[in-house]
C-alpha positions as CSV (number, residue, x, y, z in Angstrom):
1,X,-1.2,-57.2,19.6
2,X,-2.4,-53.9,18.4
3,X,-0.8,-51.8,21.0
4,X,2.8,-53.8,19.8
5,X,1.9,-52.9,16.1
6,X,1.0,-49.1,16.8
7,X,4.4,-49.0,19.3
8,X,6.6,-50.6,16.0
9,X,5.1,-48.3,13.0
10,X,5.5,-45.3,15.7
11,X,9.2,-46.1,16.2
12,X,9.2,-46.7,12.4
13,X,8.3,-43.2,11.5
14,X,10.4,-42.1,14.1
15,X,13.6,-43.7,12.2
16,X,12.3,-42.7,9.1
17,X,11.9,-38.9,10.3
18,X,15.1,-38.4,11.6
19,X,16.4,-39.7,8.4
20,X,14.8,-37.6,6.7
21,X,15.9,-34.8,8.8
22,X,19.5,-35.9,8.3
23,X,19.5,-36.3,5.3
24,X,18.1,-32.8,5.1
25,X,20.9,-31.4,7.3
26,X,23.2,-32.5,4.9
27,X,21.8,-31.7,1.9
28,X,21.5,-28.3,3.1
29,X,25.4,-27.9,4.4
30,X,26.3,-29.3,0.3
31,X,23.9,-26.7,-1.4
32,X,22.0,-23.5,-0.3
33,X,20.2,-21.7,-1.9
34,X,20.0,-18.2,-1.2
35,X,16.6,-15.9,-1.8
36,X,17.9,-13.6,-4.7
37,X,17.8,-9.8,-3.4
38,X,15.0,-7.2,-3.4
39,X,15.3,-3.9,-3.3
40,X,13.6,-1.4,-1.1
41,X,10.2,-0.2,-2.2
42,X,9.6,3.9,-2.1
43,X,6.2,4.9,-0.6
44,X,4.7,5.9,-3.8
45,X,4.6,2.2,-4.7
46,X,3.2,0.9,-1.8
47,X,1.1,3.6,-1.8
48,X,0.1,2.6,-5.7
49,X,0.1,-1.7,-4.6
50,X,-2.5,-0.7,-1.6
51,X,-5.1,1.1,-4.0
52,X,-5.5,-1.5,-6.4
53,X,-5.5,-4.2,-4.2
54,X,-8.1,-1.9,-2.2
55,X,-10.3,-1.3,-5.0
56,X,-9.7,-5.0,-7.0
57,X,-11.4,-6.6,-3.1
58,X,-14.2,-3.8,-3.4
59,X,-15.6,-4.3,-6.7
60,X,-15.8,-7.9,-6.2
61,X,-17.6,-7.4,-2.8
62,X,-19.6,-4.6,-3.1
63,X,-23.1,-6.3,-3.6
64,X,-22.5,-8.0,-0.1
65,X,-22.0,-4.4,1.3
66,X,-25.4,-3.1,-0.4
67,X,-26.9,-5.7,1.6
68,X,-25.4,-5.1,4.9
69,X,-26.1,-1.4,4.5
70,X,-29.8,-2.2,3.7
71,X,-30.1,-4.3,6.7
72,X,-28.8,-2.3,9.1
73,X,-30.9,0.7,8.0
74,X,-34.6,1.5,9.2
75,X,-35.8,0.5,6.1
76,X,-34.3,-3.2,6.2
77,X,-34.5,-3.7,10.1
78,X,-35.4,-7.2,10.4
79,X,-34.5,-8.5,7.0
80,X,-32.1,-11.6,7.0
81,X,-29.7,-11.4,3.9
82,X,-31.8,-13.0,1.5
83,X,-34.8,-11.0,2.3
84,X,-32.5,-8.3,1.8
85,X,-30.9,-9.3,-1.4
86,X,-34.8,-10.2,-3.1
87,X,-35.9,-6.5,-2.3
88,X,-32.6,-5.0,-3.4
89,X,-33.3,-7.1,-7.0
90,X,-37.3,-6.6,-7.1
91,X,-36.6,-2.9,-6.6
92,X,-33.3,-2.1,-8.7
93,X,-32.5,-5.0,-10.7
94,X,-29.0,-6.0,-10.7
95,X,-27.9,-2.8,-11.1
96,X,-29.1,-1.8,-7.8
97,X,-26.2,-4.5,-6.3
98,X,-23.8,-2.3,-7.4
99,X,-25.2,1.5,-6.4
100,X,-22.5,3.2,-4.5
101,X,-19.8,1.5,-6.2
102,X,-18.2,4.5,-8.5
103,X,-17.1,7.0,-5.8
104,X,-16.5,3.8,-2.8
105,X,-13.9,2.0,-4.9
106,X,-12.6,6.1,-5.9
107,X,-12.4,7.1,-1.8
108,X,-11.3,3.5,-0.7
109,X,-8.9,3.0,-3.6
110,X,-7.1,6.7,-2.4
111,X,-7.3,5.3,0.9
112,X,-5.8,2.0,0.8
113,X,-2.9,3.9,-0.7
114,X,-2.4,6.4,2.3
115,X,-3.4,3.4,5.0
116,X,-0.8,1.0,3.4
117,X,2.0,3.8,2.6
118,X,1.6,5.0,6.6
119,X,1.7,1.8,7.6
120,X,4.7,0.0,6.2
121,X,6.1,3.4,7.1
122,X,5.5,3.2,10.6
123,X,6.6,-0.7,10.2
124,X,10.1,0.3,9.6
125,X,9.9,2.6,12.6
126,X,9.1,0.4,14.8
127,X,11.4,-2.5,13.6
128,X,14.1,0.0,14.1
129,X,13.5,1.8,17.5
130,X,11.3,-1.0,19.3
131,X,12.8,-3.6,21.3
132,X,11.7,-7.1,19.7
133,X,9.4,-8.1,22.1
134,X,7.0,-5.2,22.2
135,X,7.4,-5.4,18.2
136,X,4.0,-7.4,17.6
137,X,2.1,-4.8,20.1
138,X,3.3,-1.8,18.4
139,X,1.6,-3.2,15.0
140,X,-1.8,-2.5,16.4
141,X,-0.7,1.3,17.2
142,X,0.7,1.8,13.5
143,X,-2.7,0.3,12.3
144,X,-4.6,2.7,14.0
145,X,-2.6,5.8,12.9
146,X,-2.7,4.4,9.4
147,X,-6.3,5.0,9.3
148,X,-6.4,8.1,10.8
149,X,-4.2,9.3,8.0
150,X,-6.7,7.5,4.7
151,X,-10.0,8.8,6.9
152,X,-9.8,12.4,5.1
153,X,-10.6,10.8,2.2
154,X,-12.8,7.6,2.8
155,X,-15.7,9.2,5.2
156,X,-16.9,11.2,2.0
157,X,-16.8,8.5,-0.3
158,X,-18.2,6.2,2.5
159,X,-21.3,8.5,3.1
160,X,-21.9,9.1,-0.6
161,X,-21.9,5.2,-1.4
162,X,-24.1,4.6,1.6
163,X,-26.7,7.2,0.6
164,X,-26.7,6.1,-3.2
165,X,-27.0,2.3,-1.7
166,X,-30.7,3.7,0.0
167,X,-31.7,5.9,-2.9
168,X,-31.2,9.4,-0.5
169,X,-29.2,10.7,-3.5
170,X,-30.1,9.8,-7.1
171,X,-26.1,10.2,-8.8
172,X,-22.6,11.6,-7.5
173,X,-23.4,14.8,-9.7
174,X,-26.6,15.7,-8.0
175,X,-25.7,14.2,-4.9
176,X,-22.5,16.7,-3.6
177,X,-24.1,19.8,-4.1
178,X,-27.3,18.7,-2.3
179,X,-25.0,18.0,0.8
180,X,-23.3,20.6,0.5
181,X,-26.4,22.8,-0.1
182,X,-28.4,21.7,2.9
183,X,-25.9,20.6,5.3
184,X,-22.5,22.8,4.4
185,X,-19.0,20.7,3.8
186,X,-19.2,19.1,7.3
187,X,-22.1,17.0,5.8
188,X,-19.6,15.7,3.8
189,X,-18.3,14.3,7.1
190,X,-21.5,13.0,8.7
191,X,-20.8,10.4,11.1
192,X,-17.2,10.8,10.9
193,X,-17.1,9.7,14.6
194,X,-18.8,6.9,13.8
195,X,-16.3,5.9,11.4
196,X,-13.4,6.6,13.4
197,X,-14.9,4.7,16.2
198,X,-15.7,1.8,13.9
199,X,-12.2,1.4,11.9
200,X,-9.8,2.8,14.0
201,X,-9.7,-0.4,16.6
202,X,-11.1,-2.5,12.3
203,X,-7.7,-1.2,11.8
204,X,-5.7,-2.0,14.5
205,X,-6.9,-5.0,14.4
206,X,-6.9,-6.1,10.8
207,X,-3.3,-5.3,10.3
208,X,-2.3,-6.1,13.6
209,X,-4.0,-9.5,13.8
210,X,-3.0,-10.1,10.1
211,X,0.8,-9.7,10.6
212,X,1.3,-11.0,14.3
213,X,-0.8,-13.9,12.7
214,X,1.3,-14.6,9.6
215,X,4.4,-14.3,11.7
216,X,3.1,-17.2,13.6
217,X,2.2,-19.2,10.6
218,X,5.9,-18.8,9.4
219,X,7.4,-19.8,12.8
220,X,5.1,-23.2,12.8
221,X,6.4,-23.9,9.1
222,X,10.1,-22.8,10.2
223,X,10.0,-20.3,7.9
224,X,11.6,-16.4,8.3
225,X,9.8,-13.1,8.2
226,X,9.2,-12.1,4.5
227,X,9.4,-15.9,3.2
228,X,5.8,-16.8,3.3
229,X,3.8,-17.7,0.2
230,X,0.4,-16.8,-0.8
231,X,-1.8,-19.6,1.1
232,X,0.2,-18.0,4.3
233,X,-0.9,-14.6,3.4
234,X,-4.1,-16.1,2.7
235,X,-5.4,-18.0,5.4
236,X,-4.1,-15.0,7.7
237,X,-6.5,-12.0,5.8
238,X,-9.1,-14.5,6.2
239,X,-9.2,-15.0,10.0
240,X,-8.7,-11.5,10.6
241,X,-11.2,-10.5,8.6
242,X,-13.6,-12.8,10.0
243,X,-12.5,-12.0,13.5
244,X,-12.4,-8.3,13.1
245,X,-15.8,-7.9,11.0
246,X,-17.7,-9.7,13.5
247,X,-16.2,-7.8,16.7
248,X,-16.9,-4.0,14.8
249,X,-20.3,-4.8,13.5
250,X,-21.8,-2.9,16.8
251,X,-19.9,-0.5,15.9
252,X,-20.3,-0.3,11.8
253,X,-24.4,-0.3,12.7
254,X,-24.2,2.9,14.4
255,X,-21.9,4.3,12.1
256,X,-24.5,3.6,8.9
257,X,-27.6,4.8,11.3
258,X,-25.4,8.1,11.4
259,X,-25.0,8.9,8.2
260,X,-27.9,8.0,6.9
261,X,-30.9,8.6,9.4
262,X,-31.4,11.7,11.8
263,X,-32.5,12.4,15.2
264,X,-29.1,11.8,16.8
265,X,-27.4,14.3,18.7
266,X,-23.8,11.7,18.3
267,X,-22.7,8.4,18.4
268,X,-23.3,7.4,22.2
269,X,-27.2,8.9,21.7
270,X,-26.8,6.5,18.1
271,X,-26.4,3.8,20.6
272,X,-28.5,4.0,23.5
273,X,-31.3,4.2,21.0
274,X,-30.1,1.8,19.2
275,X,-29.9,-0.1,22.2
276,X,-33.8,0.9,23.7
277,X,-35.6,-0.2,20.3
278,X,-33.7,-3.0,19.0
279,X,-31.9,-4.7,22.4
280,X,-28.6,-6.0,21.9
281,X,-29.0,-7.7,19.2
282,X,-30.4,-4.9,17.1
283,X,-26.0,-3.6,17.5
284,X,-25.3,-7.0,15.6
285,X,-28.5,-6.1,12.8
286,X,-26.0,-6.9,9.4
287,X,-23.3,-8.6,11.2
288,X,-23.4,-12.0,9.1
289,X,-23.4,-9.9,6.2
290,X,-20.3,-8.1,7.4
291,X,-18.9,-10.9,8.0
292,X,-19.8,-12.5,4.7
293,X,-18.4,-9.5,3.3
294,X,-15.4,-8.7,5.1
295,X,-13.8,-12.2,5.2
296,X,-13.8,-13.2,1.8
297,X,-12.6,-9.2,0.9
298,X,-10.0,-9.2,3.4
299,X,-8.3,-12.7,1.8
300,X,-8.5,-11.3,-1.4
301,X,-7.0,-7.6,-0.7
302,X,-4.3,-8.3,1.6
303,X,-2.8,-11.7,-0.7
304,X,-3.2,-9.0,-3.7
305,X,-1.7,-6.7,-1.9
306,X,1.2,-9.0,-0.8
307,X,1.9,-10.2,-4.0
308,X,2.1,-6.9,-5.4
309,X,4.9,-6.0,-3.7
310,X,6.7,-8.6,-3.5
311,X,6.6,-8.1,-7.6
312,X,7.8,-4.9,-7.4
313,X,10.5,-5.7,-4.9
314,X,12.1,-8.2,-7.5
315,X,11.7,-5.6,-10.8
316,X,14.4,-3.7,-11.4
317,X,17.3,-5.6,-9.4
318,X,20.6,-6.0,-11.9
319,X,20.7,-9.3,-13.4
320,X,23.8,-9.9,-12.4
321,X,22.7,-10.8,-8.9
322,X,21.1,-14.0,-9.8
323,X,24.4,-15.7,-10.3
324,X,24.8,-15.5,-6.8
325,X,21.2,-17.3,-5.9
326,X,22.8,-20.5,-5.7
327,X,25.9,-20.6,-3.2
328,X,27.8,-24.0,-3.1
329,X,29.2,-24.9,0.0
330,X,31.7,-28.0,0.9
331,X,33.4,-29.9,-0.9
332,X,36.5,-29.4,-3.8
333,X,36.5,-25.6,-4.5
334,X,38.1,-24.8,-7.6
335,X,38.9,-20.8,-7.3
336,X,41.8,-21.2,-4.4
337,X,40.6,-18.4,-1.9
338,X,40.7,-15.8,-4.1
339,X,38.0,-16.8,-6.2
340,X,34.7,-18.7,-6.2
341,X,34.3,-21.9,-8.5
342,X,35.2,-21.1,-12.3
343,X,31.7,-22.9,-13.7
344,X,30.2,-19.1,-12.5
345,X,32.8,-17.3,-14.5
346,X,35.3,-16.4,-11.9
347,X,39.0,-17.1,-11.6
348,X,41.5,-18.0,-9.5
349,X,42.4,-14.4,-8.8
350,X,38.8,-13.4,-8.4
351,X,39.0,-12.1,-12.3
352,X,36.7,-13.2,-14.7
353,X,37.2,-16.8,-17.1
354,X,37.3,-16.5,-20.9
355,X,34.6,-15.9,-22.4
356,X,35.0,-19.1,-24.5
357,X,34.4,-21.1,-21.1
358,X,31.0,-19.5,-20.7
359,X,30.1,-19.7,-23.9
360,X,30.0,-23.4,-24.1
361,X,27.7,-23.2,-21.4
362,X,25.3,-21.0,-23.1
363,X,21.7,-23.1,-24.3
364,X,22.1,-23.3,-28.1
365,X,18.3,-22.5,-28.4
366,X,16.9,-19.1,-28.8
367,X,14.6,-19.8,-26.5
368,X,16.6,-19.7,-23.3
369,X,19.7,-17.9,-24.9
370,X,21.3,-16.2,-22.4
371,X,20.8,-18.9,-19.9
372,X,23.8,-20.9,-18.2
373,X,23.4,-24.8,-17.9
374,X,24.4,-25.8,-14.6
């Protein structure tokens, strides 16, 4: 009896879906509606939409980065992240949560701008001279060269946050000359390997996981590239952040032990002793913290980021093109073939109506004046 019941409401929805569907069809042949243009953005405003959104995710995460960098120090080995978080507060207040922020969100603001520019740069390269099919592969290379290009200015900013996170430097001020002093500019660049090894595959796989993955969101929801809203754009940042953070967190320990602890010839000696003293979990010291950090950061940057541009894509297109969002199709066409239908002020002859014509159209109310009632 049940199985007859679950066989009829089955067949039922089936009916009921491809009615729908039709019904759909149709409507769609009658009416569609056409995504308004958008211009092409230069590189100076993707540059400008990647530093804000860079900076807006690190201000609101930072105190989840103090953490991390205190547990994966010497001082914090062993601490779990509230241990971490009550002797970050008993020694520093507040206050001490954010230490590091000033010239981090400076350096990572300047280098979401050159990561984002480079790589919706090297986006249109590829789009253009790689076959389709190696398309979603290539993404990973453009992330990697992306970073390359914003490392020049994130390492400094990076090593200054991270030693004004442990108290090695006292202020920004105080703190450059003191480098500079004892170790020369390259200090500036301590553990610059360790960086490069930690976000150039962070990169890669941020922005490559993030935009294979929204592609395939789209393609579930039968949507095209470049139609996906915010919860798309969201739910992608945040699985690739939480993948990515996770699988670099070896390699973001060693780079903090670099930059601020000595006694390591380079990264690879970083890591064996890294390795001898801690095992192999001592790699993953901060990882939950990362994690904690990076997931939440990377769905609020990249949906900023995203909606940014697609902002700025729609300013500054003429007005006159959103007449032409909503194309009729089918059905009694009034302008002959030379001409659309006259209710969008054109003629016959493809000239425009009288003005009176669209006049009467016009809302009487201030409020929407300039509006045409269709």
């Amino acid at each position: 009896m049940v199985s007859s019941i679950t066989k009829i409401i089955t067949l039922y929805l089936a009916l009921l879906a491809t009615t729908v569907d039709a019904r759909a069809s149709k409507n769609k042949a009658a009416v569609e509606v056409v995504a308004p243009p958008k211009r092409e953005l230069s590189g100076s405003e993707m540059a400008a939409a990647g530093a804000f959104a860079t900076a807006f995710g690190v201000v609101i995460m930072h105190p989840v980065d103090t953490i991390k960098t205190l547990q994966q120090s010497a001082e914090g080995a062993g601490l779990n992240m509230i241990q971490a978080s009550s002797r970050i507060m008993k020694n520093g207040g507040m206050g001490a949560m954010y230490s590091g922020l000033g010239p981090y969100v400076t350096a990572d603001g300047m280098a979401g701008a050159l990561k984002f520019a480079s790589y919706e740069y090297l986006k249109k390269v590829i789009k253009d001279k790689v076959p389709e099919e190696h398309y979603g592969k290539a993404l990973y290379i453009a992330g990697a060269a992306a970073f390359l290009a914003s490392s020049v200015v994130l390492v400094p900013g990076e090593l200054l946050k991270q030693r004004l996170q442990m108290g090695q430097i006292s202020s920004v001020r105080s703190g450059i000359p003191q480098i500079l002093k004892s170790e020369g500019i390259l200090g500036l660049y301590a553990g610059y390997s360790g960086v490069c090894l930690r976000d150039v595959p962070y990169t890669m796989m941020e922005l490559g996981i993030y935009d294979n993955l929204k592609d395939m969101i789209l393609k579930v929801k039968g949507k095209s590239s470049g139609d996906g809203d915010q919860w798309d754009d969201l739910l992608a940042a945040a699985v690739s952040g939480g993948i990515t953070g996770f699988l670099t967190a070896p390699l973001d320990n060693i780079k903090t032990k670099l930059m601020l602890e000595k006694g390591y010839s380079g990264f690879f000696d970083c890591l064996a002793k890294t390795v001898k003293t801690g095992g192999m979990g001592g790699l993953f010291a901060g990882s939950a913290a990362r994690v904690a950090w990076l997931m939440p950061f990377t769905a609020i940057y990249l949906p900023v980021y995203e909606i940014l541009k697609r902002k700025m894509e729609m300013t500054g297109v003429p007005s006159a093109a959103a007449t032409g969002a909503l194309a009729v199709k089918g059905g009694a066409q009034l302008g002959g073939q030379g001409g659309a239908n006259p209710i969008f002020g054109v003629g016959r002859q493809g000239g425009r109506r009288p003005a009176p014509v669209m006049k009467s159209l016009k809302m009487k109310s201030t409020r929407f004046a300039g509006s045409a009632c269709f």
